[in-house]
C-alpha positions in Angstrom: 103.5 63.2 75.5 105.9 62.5 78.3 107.8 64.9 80.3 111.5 64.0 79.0 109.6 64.6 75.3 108.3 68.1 76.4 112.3 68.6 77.4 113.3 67.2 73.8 111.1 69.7 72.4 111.7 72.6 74.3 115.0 72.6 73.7 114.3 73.1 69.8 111.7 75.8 70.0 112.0 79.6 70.3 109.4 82.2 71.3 107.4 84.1 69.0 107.5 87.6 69.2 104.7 88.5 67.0 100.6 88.3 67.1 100.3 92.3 68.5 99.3 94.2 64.6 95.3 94.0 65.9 96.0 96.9 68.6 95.8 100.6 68.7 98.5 103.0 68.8 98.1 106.1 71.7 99.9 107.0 75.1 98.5 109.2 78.2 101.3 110.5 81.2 99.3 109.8 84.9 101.3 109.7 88.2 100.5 106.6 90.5 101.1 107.4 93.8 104.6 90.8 95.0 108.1 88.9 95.4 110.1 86.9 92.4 109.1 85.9 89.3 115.5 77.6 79.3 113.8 76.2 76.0 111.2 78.0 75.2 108.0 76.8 72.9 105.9 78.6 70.3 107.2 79.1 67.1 108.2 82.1 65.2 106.0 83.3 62.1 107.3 82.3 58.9 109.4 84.2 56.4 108.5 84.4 53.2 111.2 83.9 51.3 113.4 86.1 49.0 113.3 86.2 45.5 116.4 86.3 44.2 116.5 87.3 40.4 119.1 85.0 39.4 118.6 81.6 39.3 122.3 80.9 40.6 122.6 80.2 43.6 124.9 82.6 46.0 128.1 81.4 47.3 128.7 80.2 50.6 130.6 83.6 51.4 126.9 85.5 50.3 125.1 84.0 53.3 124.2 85.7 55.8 123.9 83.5 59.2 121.1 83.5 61.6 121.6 86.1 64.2 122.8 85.4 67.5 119.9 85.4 70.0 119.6 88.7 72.2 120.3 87.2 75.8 120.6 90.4 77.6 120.4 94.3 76.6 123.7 96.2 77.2 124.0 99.4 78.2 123.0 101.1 81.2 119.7 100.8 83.2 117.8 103.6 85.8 117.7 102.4 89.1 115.5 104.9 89.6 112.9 107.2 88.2 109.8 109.9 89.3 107.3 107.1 89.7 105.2 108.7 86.9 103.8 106.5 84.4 103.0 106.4 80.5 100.1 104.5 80.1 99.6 102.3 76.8 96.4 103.7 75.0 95.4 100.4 72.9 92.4 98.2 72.9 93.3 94.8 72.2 91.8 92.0 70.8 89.9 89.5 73.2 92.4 86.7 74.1 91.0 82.9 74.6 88.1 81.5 73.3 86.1 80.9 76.9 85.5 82.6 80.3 84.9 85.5 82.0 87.2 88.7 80.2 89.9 89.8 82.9 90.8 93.7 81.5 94.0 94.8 82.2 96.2 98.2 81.1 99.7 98.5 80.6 102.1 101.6 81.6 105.7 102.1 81.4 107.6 104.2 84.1 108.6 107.6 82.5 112.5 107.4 81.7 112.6 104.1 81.8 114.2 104.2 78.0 111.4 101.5 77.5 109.1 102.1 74.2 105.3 101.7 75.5 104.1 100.3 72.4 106.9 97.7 72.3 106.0 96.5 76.4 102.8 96.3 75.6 103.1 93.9 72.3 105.6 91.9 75.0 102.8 91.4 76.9 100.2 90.4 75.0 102.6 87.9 73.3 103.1 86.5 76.6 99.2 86.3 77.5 98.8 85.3 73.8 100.5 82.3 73.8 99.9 79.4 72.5 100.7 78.4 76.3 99.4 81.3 77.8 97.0 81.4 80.8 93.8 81.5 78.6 94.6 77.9 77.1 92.4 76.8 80.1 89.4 77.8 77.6 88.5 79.2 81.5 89.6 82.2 81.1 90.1 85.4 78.2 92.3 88.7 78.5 92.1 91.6 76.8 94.2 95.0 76.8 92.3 98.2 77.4 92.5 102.2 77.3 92.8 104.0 80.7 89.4 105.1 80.6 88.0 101.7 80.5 86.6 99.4 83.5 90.0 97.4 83.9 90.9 94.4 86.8 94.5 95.6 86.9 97.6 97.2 85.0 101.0 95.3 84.3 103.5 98.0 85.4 107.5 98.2 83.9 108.8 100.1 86.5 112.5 101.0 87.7 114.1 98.7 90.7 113.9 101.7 92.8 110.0 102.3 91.9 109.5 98.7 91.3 110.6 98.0 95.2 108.3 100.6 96.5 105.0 99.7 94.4 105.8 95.7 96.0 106.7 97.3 99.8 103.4 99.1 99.8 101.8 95.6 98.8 103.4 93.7 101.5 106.0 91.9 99.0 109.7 92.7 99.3 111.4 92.1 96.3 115.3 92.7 97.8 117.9 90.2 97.7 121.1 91.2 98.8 119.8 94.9 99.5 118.9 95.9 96.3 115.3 95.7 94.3 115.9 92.4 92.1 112.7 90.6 91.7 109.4 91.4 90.4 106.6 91.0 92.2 101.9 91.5 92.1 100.9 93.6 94.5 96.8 93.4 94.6 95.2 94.9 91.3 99.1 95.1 89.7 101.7 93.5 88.2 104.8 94.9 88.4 108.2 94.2 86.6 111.1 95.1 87.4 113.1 96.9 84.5 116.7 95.5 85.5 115.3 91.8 85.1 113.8 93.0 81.5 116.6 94.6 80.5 119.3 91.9 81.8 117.4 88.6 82.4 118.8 86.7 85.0 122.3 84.9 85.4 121.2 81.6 85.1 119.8 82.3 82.6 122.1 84.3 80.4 125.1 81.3 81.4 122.3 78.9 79.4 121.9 81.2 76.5 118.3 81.6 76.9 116.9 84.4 75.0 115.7 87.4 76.4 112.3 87.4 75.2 111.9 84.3 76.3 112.4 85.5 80.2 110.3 88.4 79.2 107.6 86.0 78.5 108.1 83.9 81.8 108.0 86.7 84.2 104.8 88.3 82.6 102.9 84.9 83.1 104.7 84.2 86.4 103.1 87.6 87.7 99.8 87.8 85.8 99.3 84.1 87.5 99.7 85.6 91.0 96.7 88.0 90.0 95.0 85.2 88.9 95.4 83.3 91.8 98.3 81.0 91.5 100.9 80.2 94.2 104.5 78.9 94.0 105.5 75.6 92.9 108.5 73.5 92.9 110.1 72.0 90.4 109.1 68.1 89.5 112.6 66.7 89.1 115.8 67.4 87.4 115.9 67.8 83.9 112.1 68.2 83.9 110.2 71.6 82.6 110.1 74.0 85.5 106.5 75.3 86.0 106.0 78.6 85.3 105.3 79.4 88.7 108.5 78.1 89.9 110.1 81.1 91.2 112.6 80.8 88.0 114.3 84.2 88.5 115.7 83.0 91.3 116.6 79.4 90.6 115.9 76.4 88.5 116.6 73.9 91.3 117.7 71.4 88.2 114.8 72.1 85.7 114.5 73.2 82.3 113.6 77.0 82.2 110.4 77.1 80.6 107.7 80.5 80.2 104.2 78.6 80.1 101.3 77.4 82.0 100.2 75.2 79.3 101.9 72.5 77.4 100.6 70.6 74.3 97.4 72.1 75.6 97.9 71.1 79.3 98.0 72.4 82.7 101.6 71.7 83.6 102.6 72.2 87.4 104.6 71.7 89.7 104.2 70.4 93.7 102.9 73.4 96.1 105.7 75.3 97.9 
C-alpha cells in the first residue's frame, strides 16, 4: 500500500480504547525519590446492536447522534504534586507473539486526579496495538505488580514532577519556561499530565482525539526505552513517524500514534 493510501486511511480510522478486561485490579502508594514526545488507525470494537421491541422504526428526531470526539479534558490540571506515586497492582497479559518479554509497571502521581486503573488500560492499549511496538514479532510486553522483576515503569506525573524526574535524567522538557514535554529518562517513561489531560495545539485545531495523542506519546516514549531515536517527517501530507517529535510539530505530516503500519516498520529519516 502506498503512502498517500496509508493517508486515505488514516484519515477514516479512530483508536480503540479497549483490549485491557485480561488484567488485575490492585494499587500500592511508594514515594520515588527524556525531552518531547492526526488520523489515527485501529478500529473500535463493535456494538452490538439494540433491540428495539417495535418493529417501527424511530423517527429522525429519536436518534441520538454519535458523540463528539473528546479532544481535550477541561477543567483544571496540578502543576504540581508531592512526587509520591500510586503504583498499578495488575499482571497483564503477555503482548506480541515473539521476543524477549520487556516487564514494565505503571504508577500515577498521587493527586494527579488521574484513575490508576484507567492509565494503565491507556497504556496497554497503546502497547497493544495493532501497530504497537511488538508488531515486529521481535519483541513482547507485559504489565507487572511492584514486586515483580520489571525493565522500567511508565510514570503519569505532574509538569512540576514530570520536569524534575527528566532533569535528573539529563532531559529538559521546558519550552518557554514551563515543563511541557514528556520525556524517558533511563529505566522510565514519564508523561507529562498537562499533555494527557490537554493534548497539544496542533492537535486540538485538527480535531484529533485525545486518546489518540494518548496513544502517540506512550509509544513515542516507550520507543526511547527501546532504543529509538528521532525522526523526521518524510514529506508533506505523509504519516509522521511516531518518533517524529509530534508534540512539538508536524512539520507538514499527518499526526499518526504507530510504529507499525499494515504490519510494517514505518519511519522516518534520522534527525
Amino acid at each position: 500500500m502506498s503512502r498517500r493510501a496509508v493517508v486515505r486511511r488514516l484519515a477514516v480510522l479512530v483508536v480503540a480504547l479497549g483490549a485491557g478486561a485480561a488484567l488485575v485490579t490492585g494499587v500500592t502508594r511508594t514515594p520515588v525519590g527524556s525531552a518531547d514526545e492526526v488520523a489515527a488507525v485501529a478500529s473500535p470494537p463493535p456494538v452490538p446492536p439494540s433491540v428495539s421491541p417495535s418493529p417501527v422504526s424511530p423517527s429522525p428526531s429519536a436518534v441520538v447522534p454519535s458523540p463528539e470526539p473528546v479532544l481535550r479534558e477541561s477543567g483544571p490540571v496540578p502543576s504540581s504534586g508531592p512526587g509520591r506515586f500510586d503504583y498499578d497492582e495488575r499482571t497483564g497479559p503477555v503482548l506480541g507473539t515473539a521476543g524477549d518479554v520487556r516487564r514494565y509497571r505503571v504508577a500515577v502521581e498521587s493527586g494527579a486526579g488521574v484513575d490508576t486503573g484507567e492509565f494503565a488500560l491507556a497504556v496497554h492499549t497503546a502497547l497493544a496495538g495493532p501497530g504497537s511496538w511488538v508488531d515486529s514479532g521481535k519483541l513482547r510486553l507485559r504489565q507487572v505488580e511492584t514486586a515483580s522483576r520489571y525493565d522500567f515503569t511508565v510514570y503519569l506525573a505532574t509538569a512540576t514532577t514530570a520536569g524534575r524526574m527528566c532533569a535528573a535524567g539529563g532531559v529538559d522538557i521546558r519550552i518557554g519556561g514551563r515543563p511541557y514535554t514528556s520525556c524517558r529518562a533511563p529505566g522510565k517513561v514519564i508523561i507529562n499530565l498537562d499533555r494527557w489531560r490537554q493534548s497539544v495545539p496542533h492537535y486540538v485545531e485538527a480535531e484529533v482525539p485525545l486518546s489518540v495523542y494518548r496513544t502517540y506519546v506512550v509509544n513515542h516514549e516507550v520507543g526511547h526505552e527501546l532504543g529509538h531515536r528521532h525522526e523526521r517527517c518524510p514529506g508533506r501530507g505523509e504519516p509522521a513517524p511516531v518518533m517524529m517529535q509530534q508534540t512539538i510539530f508536524l512539520k507538514g505530516c499527518v499526526a499518526n500514534p504507530w510504529p507499525y503500519l499494515d504490519g510494517k516498520r514505518y519511519a522516518g529519516p534520522p534527525l
